[in-house]
Each structure stands twice: as structure tokens, then as C-alpha cells.
N, CA, C and O of each residue as an XYZ file, in Angstrom:
464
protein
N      20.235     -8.989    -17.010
C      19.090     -9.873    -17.126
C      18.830    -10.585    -15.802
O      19.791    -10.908    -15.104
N      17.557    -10.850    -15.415
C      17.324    -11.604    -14.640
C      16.052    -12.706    -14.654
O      14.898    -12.426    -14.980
N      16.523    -13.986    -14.235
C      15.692    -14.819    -14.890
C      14.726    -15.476    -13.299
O      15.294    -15.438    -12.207
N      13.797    -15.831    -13.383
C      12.664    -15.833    -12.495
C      11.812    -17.051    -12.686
O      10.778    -17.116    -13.351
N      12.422    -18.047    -11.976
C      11.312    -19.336    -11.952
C      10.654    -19.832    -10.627
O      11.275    -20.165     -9.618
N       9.303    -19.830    -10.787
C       8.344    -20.395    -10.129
C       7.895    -21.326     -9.395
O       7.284    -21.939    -10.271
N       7.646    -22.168     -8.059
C       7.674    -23.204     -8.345
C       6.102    -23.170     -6.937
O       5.669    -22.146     -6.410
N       5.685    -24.360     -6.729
C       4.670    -24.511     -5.625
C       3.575    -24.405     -5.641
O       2.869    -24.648     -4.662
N       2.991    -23.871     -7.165
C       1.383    -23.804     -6.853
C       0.452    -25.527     -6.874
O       1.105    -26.507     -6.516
N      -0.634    -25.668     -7.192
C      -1.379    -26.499     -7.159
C      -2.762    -26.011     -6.839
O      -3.118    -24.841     -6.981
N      -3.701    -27.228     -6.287
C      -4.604    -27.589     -5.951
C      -4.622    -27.748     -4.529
O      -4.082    -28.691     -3.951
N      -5.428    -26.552     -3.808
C      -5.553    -26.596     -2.484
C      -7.456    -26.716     -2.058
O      -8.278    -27.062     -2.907
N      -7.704    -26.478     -1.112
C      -8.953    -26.444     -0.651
C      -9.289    -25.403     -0.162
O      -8.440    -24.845      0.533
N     -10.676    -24.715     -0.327
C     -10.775    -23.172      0.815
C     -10.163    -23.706      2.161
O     -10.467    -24.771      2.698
N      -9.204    -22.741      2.636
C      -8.909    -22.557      3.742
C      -7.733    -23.137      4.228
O      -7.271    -23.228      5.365
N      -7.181    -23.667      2.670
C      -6.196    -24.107      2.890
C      -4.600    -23.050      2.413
O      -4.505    -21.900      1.986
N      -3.875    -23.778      2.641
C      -1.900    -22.714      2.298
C      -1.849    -23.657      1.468
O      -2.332    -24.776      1.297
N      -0.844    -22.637      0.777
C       0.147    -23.262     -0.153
C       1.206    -22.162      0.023
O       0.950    -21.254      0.814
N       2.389    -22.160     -0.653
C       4.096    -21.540     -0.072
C       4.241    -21.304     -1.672
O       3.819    -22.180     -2.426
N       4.681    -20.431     -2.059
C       5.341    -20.200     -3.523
C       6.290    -19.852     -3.301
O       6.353    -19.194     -2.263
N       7.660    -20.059     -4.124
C       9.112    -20.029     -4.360
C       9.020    -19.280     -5.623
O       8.163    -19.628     -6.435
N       9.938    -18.116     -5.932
C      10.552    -17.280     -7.043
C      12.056    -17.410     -6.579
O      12.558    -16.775     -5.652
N      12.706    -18.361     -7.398
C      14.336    -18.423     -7.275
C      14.602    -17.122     -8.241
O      13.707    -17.051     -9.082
N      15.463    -16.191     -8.351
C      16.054    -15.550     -9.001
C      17.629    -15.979     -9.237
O      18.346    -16.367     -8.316
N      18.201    -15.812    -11.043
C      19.254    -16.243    -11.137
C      19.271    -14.762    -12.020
O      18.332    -14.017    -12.303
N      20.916    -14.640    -12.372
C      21.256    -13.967    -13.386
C      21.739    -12.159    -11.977
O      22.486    -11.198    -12.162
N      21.395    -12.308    -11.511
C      21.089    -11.262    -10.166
C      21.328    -11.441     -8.857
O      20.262    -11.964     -8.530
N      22.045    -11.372     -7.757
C      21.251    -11.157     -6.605
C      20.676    -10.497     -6.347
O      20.972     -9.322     -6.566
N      19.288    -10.901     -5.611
C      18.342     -9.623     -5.065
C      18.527     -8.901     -4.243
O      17.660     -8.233     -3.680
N      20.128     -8.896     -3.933
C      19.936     -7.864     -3.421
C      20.178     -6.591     -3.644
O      20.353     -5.718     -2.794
N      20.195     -6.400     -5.782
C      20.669     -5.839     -6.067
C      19.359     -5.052     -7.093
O      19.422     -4.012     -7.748
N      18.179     -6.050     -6.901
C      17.094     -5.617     -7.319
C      16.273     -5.371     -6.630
O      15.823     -6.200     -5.839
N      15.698     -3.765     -6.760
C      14.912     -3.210     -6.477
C      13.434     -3.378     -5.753
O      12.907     -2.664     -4.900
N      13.020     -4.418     -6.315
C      11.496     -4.943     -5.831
C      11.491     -6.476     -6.333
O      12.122     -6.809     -7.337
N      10.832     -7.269     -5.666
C      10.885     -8.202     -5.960
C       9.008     -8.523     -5.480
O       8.431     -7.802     -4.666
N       8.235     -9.880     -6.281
C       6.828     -9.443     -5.701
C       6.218    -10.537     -6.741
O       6.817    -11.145     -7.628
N       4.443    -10.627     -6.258
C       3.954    -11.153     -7.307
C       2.823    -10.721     -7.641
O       2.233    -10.013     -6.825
N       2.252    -10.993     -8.816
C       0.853    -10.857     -9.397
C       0.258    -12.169     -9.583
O       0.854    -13.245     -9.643
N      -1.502    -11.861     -9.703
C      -1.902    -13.006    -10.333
C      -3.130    -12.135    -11.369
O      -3.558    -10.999    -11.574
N      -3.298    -13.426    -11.774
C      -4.186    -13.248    -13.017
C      -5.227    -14.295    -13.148
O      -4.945    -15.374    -13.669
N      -6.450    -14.026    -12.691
C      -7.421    -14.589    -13.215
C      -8.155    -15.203    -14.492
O      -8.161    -14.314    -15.343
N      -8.495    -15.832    -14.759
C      -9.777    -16.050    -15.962
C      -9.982    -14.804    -16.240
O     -10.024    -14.184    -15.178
N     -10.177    -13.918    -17.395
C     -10.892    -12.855    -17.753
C     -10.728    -11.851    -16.792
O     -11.594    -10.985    -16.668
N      -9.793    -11.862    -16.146
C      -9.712    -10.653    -15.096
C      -8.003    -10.093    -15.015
O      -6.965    -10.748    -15.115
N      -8.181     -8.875    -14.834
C      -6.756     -7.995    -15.307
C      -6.120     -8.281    -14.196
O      -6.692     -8.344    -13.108
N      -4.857     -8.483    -14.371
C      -3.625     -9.065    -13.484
C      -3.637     -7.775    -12.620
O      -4.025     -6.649    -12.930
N      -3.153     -8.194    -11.547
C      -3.302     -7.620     -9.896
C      -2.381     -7.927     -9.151
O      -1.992     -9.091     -9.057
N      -1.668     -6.566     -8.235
C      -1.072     -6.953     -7.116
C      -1.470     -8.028     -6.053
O      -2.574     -8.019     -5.507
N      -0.401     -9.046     -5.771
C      -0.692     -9.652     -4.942
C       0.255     -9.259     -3.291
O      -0.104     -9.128     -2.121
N       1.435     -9.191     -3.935
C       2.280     -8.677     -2.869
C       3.880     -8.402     -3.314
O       4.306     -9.113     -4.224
N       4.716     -7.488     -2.769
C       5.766     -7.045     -3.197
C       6.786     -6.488     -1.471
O       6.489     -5.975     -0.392
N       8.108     -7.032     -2.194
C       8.733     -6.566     -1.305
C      10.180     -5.874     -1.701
O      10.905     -6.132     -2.662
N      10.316     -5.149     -0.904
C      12.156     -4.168     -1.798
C      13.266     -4.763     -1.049
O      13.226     -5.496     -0.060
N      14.123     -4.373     -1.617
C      15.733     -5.099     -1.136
C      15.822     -4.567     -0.001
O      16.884     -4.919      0.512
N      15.061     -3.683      0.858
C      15.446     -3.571      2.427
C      14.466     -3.809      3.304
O      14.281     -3.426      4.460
N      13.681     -4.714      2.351
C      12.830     -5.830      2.929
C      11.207     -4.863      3.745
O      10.657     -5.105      4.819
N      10.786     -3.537      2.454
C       9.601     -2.724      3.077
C       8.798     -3.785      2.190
O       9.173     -4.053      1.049
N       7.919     -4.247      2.646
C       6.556     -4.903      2.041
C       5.318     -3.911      1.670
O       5.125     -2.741      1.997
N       4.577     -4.771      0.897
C       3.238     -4.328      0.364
C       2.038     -5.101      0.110
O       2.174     -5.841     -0.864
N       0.954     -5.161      0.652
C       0.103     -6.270     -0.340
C      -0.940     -5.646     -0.776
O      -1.262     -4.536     -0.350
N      -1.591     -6.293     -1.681
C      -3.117     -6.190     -2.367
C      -4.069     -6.088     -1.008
O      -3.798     -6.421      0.146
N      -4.948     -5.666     -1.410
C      -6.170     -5.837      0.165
C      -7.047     -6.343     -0.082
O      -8.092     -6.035      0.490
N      -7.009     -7.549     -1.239
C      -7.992     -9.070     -1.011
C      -6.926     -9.523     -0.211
O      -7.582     -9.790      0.795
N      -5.670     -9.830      0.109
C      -4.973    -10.824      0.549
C      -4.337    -10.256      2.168
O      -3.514    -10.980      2.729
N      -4.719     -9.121      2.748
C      -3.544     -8.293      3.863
C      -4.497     -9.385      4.958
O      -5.640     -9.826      4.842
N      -3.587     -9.542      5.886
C      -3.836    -10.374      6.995
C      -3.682    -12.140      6.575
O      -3.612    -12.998      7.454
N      -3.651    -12.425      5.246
C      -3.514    -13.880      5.147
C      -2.356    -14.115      3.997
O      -2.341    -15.240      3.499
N      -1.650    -13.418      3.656
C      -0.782    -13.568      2.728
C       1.097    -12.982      3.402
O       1.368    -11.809      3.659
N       1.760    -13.772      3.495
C       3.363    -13.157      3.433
C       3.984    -13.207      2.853
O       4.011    -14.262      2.220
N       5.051    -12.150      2.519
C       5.673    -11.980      1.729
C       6.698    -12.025      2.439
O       6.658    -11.596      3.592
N       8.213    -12.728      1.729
C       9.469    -12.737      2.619
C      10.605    -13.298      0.919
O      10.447    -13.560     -0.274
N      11.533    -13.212      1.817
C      12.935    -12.933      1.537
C      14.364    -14.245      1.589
O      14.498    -14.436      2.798
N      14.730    -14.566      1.328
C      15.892    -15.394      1.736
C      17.048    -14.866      0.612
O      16.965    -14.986     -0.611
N      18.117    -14.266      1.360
C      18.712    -13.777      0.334
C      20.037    -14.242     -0.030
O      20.713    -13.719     -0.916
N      20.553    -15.676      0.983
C      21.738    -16.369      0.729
C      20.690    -17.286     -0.352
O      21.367    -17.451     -1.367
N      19.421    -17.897     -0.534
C      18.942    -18.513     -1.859
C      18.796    -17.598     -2.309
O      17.863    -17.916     -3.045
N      18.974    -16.539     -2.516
C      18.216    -15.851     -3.651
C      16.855    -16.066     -4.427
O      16.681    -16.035     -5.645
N      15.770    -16.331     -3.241
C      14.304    -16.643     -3.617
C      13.532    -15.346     -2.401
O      13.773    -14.805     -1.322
N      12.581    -15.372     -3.407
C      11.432    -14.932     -2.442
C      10.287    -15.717     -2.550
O      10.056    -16.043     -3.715
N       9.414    -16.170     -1.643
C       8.597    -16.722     -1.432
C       6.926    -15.963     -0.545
O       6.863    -15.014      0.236
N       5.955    -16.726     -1.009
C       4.762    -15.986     -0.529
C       3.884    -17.514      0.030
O       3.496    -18.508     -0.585
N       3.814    -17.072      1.595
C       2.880    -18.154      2.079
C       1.849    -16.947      2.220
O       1.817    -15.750      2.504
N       0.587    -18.573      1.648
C      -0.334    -17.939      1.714
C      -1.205    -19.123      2.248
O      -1.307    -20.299      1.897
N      -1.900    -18.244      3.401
C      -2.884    -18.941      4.069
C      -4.734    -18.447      4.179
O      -5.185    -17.339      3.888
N      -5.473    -19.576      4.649
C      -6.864    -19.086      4.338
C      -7.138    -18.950      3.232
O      -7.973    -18.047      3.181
N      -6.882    -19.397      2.075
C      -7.345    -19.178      0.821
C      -8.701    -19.820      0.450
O      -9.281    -20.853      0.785
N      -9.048    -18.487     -0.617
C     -10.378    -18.959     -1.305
C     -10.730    -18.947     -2.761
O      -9.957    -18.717     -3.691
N     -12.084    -19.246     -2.831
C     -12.105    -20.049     -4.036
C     -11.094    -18.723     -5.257
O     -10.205    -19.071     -6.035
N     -11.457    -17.661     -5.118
C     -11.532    -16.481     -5.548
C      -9.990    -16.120     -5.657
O      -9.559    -15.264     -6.429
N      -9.309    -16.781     -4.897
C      -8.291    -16.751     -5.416
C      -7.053    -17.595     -6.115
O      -5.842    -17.702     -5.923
N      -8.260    -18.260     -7.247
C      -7.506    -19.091     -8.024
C      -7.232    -18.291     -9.441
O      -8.023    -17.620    -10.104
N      -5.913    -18.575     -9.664
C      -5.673    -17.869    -10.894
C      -3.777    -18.318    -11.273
O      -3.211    -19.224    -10.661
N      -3.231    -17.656    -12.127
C      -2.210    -17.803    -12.468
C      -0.991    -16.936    -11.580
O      -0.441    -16.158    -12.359
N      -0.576    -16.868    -10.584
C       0.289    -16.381     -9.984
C       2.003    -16.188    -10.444
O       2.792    -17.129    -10.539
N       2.435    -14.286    -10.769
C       3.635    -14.964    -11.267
C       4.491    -14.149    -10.761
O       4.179    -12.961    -10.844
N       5.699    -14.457    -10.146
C       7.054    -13.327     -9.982
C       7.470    -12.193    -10.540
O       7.124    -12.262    -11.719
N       7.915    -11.383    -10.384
C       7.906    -10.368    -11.375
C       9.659     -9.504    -10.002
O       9.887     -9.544     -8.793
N      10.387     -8.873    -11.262
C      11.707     -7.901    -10.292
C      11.499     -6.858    -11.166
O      11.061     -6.785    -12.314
N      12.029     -5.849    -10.132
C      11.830     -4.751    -11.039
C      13.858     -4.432    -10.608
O      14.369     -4.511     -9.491
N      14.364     -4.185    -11.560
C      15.545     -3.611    -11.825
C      16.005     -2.689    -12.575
O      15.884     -2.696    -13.800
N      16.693     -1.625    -11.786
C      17.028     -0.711    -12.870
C      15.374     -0.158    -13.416
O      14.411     -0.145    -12.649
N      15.306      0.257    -14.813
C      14.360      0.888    -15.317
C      13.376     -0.623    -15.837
O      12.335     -0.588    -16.494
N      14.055     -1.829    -15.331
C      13.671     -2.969    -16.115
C      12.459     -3.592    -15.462
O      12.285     -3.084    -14.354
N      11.655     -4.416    -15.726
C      10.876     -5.437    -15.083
C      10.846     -6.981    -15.897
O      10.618     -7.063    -17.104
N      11.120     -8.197    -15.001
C      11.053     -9.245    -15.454
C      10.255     -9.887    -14.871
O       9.898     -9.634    -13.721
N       9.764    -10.994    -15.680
C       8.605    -11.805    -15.264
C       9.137    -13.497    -14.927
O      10.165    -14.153    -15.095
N       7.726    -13.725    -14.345
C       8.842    -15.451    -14.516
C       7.515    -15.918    -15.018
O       6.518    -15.195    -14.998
N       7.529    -17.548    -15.619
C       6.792    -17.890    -16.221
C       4.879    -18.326    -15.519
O       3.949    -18.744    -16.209
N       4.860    -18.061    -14.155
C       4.110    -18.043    -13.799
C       3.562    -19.977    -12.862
O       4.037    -21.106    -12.993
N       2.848    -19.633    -12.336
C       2.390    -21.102    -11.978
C       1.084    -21.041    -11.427
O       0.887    -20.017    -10.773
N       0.072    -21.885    -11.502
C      -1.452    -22.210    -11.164
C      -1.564    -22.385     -9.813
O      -0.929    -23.145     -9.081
N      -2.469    -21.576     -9.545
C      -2.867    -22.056     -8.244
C      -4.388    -22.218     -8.309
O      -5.162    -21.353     -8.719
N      -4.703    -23.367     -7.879
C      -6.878    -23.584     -7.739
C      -7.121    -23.834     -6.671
O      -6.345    -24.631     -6.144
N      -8.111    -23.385     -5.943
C      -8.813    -22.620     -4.967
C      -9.972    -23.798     -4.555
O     -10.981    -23.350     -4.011
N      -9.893    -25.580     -4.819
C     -11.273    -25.904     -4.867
C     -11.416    -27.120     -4.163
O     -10.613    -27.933     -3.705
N     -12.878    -27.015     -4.204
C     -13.016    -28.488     -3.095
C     -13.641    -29.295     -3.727
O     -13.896    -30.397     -3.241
């Protein structure tokens, strides 16, 4: 099992960052496979946001490539996603997700709003 909590979203402004934290317990990552997040809009089907593997190859969505990172700390056992330049468009529910083994876990997710 691996358990996946969230922490950092809020209320930013266009054009502003915010930093998200996914602590992983139950696991080290460095023993899971992918580690990454999605978000989910209002009425809109959940979407890659960005993902990275235990030997640290990245990936992102291409609303977010050039303003979004994805990274690693693996004595915390978190991954985190700064994200900068944001817009309105990308307000929605943002959530962690590992993929292990044949498994995938989620974490409970956290808000992020996009507004001025």
C-alpha cells in the first residue's frame, strides 16, 4: 500500500506559482514506479498534468510544458510540482497519483484557483 497526501494548493492570481507537495508513506519512491499528478476540472475529464519515474525521466501535459516542474526529493519521500505562470484555466482539483507494481494510488487531492 501506499498512502499519498497533498498539501499547497490555494488561491493564486494569473501569473502567479504555487509549489505542491505529495509526501508518500507506506513506500519509498524509490521503489515506485511513477510518481505524478492530475487535475480535474469542473465538468471536465481528469488530465495529465505531469509525471515522473524513479530514475527521475519526466513528462508533462502540453497546456503546462515550459511553466510547470516536476521533481523529486527522495530522502523526504515527496514529490512536488512548481508551477509557475498560471492561469485562470488552470483551476481545478489537482491530485497525486503512484503507480506501483500493477497498482495505482491516489491521494486525496487539493484545490487550486486560478483568480483575481
Amino acid at each position: 500500500q501506499v498512502q499519498l497526501v497533498e498539501s499547497g494548493g490555494g488561491l493564486v492570481q494569473p501569473g502567479g506559482s504555487l509549489r505542491l507537495s505529495c509526501a508518500a508513506s507506506g513506500r519509498s519512491i524509490f521503489s515506485i514506479n511513477v510518481m505524478g499528478w492530475y487535475r480535474q476540472a469542473p465538468g471536465k475529464q481528469r488530465e495529465l498534468v505531469a509525471r515522473i519515474s524513479n530514475i527521475g525521466r519526466t513528462r508533462y501535459g502540453d497546456s503546462v510544458k515550459g511553466r510547470f516542474t516536476i521533481s523529486r526529493d527522495n530522502a523526504k519521500n515527496t514529490v512536488f510540482l512548481q508551477m509557475n505562470s498560471l492561469k485562470p484555466e488552470g483551476t481545478a482539483v489537482y491530485y497525486c497519483y503512484a503507480e506501483f507494481l500493477d497498482l495505482v494510488f491516489w491521494g486525496q487531492g487539493t484545490q487550486v484557483t486560478v483568480s483575481s
